[in-house]
C-alpha positions as CSV (number, residue, x, y, z in Angstrom):
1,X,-20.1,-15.2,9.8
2,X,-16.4,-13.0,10.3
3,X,-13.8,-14.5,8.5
4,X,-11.2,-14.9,11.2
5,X,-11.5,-18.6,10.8
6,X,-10.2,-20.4,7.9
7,X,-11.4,-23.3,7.1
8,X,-8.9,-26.5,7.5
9,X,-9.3,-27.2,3.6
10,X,-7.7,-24.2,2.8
11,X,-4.6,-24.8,4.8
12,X,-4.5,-27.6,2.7
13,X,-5.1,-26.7,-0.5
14,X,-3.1,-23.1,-1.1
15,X,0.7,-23.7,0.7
16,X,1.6,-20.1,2.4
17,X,3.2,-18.4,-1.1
18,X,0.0,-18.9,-2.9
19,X,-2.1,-17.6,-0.2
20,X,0.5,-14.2,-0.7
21,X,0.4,-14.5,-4.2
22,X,-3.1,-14.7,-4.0
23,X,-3.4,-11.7,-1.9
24,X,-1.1,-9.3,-3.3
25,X,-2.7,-9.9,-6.5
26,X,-5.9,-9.3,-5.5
27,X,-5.2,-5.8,-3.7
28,X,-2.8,-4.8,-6.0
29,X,-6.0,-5.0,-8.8
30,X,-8.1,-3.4,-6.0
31,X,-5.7,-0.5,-5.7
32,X,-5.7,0.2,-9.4
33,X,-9.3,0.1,-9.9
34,X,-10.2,2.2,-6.1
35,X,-11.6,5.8,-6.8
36,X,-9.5,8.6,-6.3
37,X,-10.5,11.1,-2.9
38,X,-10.7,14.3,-3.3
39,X,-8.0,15.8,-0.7
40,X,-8.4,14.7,2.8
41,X,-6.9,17.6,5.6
42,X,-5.9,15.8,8.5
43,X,-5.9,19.0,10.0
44,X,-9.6,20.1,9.5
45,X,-11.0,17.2,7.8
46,X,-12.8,14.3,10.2
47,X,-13.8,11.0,8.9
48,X,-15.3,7.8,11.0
49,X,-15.2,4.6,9.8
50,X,-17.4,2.1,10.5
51,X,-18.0,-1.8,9.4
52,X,-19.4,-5.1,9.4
53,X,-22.9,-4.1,10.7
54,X,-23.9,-7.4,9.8
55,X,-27.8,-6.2,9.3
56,X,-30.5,-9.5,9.3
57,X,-33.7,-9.8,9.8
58,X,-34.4,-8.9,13.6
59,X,-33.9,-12.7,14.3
60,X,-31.9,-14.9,16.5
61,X,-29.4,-14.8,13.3
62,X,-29.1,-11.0,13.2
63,X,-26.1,-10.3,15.1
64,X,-26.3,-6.3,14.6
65,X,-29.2,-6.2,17.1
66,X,-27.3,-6.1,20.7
67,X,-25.6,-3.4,18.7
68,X,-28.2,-1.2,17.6
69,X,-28.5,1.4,20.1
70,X,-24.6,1.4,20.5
71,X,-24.6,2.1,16.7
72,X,-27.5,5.0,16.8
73,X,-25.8,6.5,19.7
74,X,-22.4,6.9,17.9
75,X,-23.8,8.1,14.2
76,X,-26.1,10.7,16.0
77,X,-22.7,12.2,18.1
78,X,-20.7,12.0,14.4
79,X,-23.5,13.2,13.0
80,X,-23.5,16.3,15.2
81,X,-19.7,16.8,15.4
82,X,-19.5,17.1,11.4
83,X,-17.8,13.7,10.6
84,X,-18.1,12.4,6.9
85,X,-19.1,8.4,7.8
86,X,-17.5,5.3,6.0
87,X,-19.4,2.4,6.0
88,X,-16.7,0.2,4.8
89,X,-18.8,-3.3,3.5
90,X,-20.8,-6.3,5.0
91,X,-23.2,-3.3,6.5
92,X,-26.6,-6.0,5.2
93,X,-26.1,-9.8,6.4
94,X,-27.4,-10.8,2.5
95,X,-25.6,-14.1,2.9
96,X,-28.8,-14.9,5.6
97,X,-31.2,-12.9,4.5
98,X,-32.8,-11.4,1.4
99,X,-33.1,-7.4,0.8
100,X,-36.1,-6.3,1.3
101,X,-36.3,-8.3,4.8
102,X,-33.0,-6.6,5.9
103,X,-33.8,-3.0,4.9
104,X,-37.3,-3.1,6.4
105,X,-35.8,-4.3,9.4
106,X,-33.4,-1.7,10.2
107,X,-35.6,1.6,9.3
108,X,-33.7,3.0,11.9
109,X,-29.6,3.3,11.3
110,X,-30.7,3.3,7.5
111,X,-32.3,6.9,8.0
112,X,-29.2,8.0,10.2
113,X,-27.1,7.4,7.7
114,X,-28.9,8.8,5.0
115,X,-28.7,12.1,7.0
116,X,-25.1,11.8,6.7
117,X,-26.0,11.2,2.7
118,X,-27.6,14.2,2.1
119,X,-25.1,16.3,3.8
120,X,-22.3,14.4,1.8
121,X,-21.1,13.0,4.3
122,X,-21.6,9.5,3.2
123,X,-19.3,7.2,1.4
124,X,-20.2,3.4,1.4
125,X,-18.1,0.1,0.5
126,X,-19.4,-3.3,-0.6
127,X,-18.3,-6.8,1.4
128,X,-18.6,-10.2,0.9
129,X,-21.6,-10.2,2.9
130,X,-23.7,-7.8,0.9
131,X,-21.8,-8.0,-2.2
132,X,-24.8,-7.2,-4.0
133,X,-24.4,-3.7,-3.7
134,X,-21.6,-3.7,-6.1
135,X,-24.3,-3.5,-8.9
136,X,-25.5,-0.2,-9.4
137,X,-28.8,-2.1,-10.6
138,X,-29.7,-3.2,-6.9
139,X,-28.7,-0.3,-5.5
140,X,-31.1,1.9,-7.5
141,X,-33.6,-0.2,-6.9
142,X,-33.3,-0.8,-3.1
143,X,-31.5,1.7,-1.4
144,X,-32.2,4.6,-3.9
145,X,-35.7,5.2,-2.6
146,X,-33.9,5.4,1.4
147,X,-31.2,7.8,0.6
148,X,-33.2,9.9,-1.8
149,X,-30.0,11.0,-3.7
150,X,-28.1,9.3,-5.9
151,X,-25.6,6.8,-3.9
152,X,-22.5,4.8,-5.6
153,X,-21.0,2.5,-3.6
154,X,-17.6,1.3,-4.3
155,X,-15.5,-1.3,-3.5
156,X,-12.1,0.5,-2.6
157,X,-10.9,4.2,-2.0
158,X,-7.6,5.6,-2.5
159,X,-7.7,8.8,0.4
160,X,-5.2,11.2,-0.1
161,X,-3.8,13.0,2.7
162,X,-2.7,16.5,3.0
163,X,-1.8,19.3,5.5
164,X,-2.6,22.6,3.2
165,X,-0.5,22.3,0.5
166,X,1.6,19.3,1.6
167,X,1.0,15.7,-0.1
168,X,1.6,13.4,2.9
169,X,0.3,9.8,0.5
170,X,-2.5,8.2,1.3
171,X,-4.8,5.3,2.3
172,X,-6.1,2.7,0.4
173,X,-9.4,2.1,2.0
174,X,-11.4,-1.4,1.1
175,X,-13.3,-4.1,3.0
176,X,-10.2,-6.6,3.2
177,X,-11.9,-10.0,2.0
178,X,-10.3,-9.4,-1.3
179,X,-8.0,-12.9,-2.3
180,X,-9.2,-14.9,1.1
181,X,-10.3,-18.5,0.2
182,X,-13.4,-18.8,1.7
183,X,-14.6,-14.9,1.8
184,X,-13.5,-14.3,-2.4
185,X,-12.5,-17.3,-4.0
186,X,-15.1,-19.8,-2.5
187,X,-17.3,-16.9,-2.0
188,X,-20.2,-18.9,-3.0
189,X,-19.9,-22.0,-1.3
190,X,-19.6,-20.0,1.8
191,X,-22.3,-18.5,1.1
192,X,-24.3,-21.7,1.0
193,X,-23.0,-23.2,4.4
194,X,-24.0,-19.6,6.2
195,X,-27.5,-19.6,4.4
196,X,-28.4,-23.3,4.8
197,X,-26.4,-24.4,8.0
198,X,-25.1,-21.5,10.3
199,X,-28.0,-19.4,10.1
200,X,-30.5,-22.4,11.3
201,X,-27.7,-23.1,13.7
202,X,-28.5,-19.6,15.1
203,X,-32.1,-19.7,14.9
204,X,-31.9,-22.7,17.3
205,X,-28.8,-21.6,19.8
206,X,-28.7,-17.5,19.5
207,X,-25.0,-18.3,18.9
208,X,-23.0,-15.7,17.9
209,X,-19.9,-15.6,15.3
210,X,-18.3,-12.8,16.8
211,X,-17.6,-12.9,20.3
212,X,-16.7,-9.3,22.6
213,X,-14.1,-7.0,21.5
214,X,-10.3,-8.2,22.4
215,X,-7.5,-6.0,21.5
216,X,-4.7,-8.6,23.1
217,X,-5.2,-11.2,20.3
218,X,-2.3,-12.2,18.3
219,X,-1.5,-11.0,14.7
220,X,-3.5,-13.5,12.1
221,X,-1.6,-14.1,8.5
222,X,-3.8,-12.3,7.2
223,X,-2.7,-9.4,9.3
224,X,0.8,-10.1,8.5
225,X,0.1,-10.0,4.7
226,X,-1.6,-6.6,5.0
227,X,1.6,-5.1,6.6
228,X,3.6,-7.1,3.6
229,X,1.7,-5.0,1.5
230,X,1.9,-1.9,3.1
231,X,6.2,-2.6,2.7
232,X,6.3,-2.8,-0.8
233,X,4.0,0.3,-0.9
234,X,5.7,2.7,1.4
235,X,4.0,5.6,0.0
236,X,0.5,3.8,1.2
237,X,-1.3,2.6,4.3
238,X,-4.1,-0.4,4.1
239,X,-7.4,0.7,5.8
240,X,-9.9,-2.9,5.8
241,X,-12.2,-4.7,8.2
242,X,-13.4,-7.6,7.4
243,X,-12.3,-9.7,10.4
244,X,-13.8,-8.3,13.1
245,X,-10.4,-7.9,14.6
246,X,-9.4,-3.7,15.4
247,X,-6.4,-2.5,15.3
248,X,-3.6,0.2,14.4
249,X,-0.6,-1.7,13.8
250,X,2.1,0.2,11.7
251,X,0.8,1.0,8.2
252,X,-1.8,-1.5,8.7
253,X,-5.5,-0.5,10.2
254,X,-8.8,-2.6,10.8
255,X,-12.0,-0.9,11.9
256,X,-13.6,-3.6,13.5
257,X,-17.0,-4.5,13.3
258,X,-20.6,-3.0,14.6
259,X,-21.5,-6.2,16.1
260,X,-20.0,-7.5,19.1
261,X,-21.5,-9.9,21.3
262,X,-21.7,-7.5,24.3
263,X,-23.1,-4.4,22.1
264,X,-19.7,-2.6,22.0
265,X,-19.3,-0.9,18.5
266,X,-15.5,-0.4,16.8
267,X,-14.1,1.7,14.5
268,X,-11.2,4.3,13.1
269,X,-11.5,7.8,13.5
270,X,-9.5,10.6,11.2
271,X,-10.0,13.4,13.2
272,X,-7.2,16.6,14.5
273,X,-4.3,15.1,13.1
274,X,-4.4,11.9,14.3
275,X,-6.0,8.2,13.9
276,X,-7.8,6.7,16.5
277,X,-9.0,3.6,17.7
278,X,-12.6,3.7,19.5
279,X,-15.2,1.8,20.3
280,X,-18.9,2.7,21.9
281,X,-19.5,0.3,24.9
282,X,-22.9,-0.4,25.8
283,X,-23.2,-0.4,29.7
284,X,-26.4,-2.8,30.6
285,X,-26.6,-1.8,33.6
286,X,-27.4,2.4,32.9
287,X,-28.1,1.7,29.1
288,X,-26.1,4.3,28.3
289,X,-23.2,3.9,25.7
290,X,-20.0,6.3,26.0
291,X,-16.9,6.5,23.7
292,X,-13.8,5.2,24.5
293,X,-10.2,5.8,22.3
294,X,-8.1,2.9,23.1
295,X,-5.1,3.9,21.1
296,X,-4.3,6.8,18.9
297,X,-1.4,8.5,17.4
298,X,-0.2,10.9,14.4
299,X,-1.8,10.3,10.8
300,X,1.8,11.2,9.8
């Protein structure tokens, strides 16, 4: 389930401060322990990132379904154009479903992206939703055998910006549930109520937890912390996801998610100098999906 919601108890419980403390805390110990990039060009370089897939068990619960084709279109046109691909966390739903059920399931977008793997092209994140990934043990076991080389996947990335010689700072790139109440702290009761309740829910209604893309909501705290961040970092921007909710705001960016209710796909492209806000709208009606930059302007 996206964690645009919070739950009432934690209005209750952590007063606005500790929520920031809370927060800032928690990135700042992401953004000491994220890998290092090697040098990204924003002149020559071109990066997509993509998020929140949301992967099931090709069920009434697997919200990544009316996204599929949107999603196969898109990696196969990156793929082609010579982007590196970020899959930036949540990419399996293992809150609803176990491994093997979700990899089997989605053959398909699994061996896209290996194709971007083998080219290294590939760097992938761990959620909260498939926070399993974090240990190397699971991911030798189950997605080792997909992606045929070795794959470490990381939970944040420090991408340093260039243009030739220049250092222009960077991006600290991470999933964004990092020091939330009911996506970090109370991870695991969460994970209980989406298991146990809001799956079944699903199985019964075909409900979704994300609705279609809306790029006229209003800025969330959690937004508003992010660009707090970003202020006493000036030499930094915050990439996450996470929420479902894309934007470029500032020094602040969200990808989006890969599962919208309608099939639209969202995401950040780093690509001539610029970053960019797209999506991939699925048209019913034809069944084709085309590509559509809703905002964009200089990296630097």
């Amino acid at each position: 389930m996206q964690s645009t919601w919070t739950p009432p108890i934690s209005r209750l419980v952590i007063p606005s401060i500790s929520r920031q403390a809370f927060y800032f805390a928690a990135l700042n110990q992401v953004y000491k322990q994220a890998k290092i990039s090697a040098p990204f060009n924003i002149n020559c370089d071109k990066m997509i990132i993509l998020s929140d897939q949301h992967r099931g068990g090709r069920n009434n619960a697997d919200e990544f379904l009316r996204s599929e084709s949107t999603y196969l279109t898109a990696l196969k046109h990156y793929l082609e154009h010579g982007y590196t691909l970020m899959v930036l966390g949540d990419a399996e739903e293992l809150w609803k479903t176990n491994i093997p059920t979700t990899l089997s399931a989605h053959q398909a977008s699994l061996a896209l992206e290996r194709e971007f793997h083998l080219d290294d092209r590939y760097v992938r994140f761990w959620g909260n939703h498939d926070w399993l990934w974090q240990f190397p043990a699971h991911v030798q076991r189950w997605l080792q055998p997909i992606f045929v080389k070795p794959l470490n996947i990381i939970e944040a990335l420090r991408l340093k910006l260039v243009d030739g010689a220049h250092d222009l700072g960077e991006i600290l790139i991470t999933h964004g549930h990092q020091g939330t109440f009911d996506s970090d702290y109370c991870a695991a009761i969460s994970r209980q109520f989406v298991r146990h309740i809001w799956q079944r829910i699903q199985h019964i209604t075909k409900w979704s937890a994300t609705g279609n893309m809306n790029l006229c909501m209003p800025i969330l705290r959690a937004e508003r912390l992010a660009l707090q961040w970003t202020a006493q970092h000036p030499q930094t921007m915050l990439l996450t996801a996470h929420t479902h909710r894309p934007m470029i705001r500032d020094t602040y960016l969200n990808s989006g998610c890969c599962c919208y209710a309608d099939g639209t796909i969202s995401g950040i492209e780093l690509a001539e100098g610029e970053m960019r806000q797209i999506a991939w709208v699925n048209n019913p009606t034809s069944g084709l999906q085309t590509r559509h930059v809703y905002f964009s302007k200089n990296i630097i």
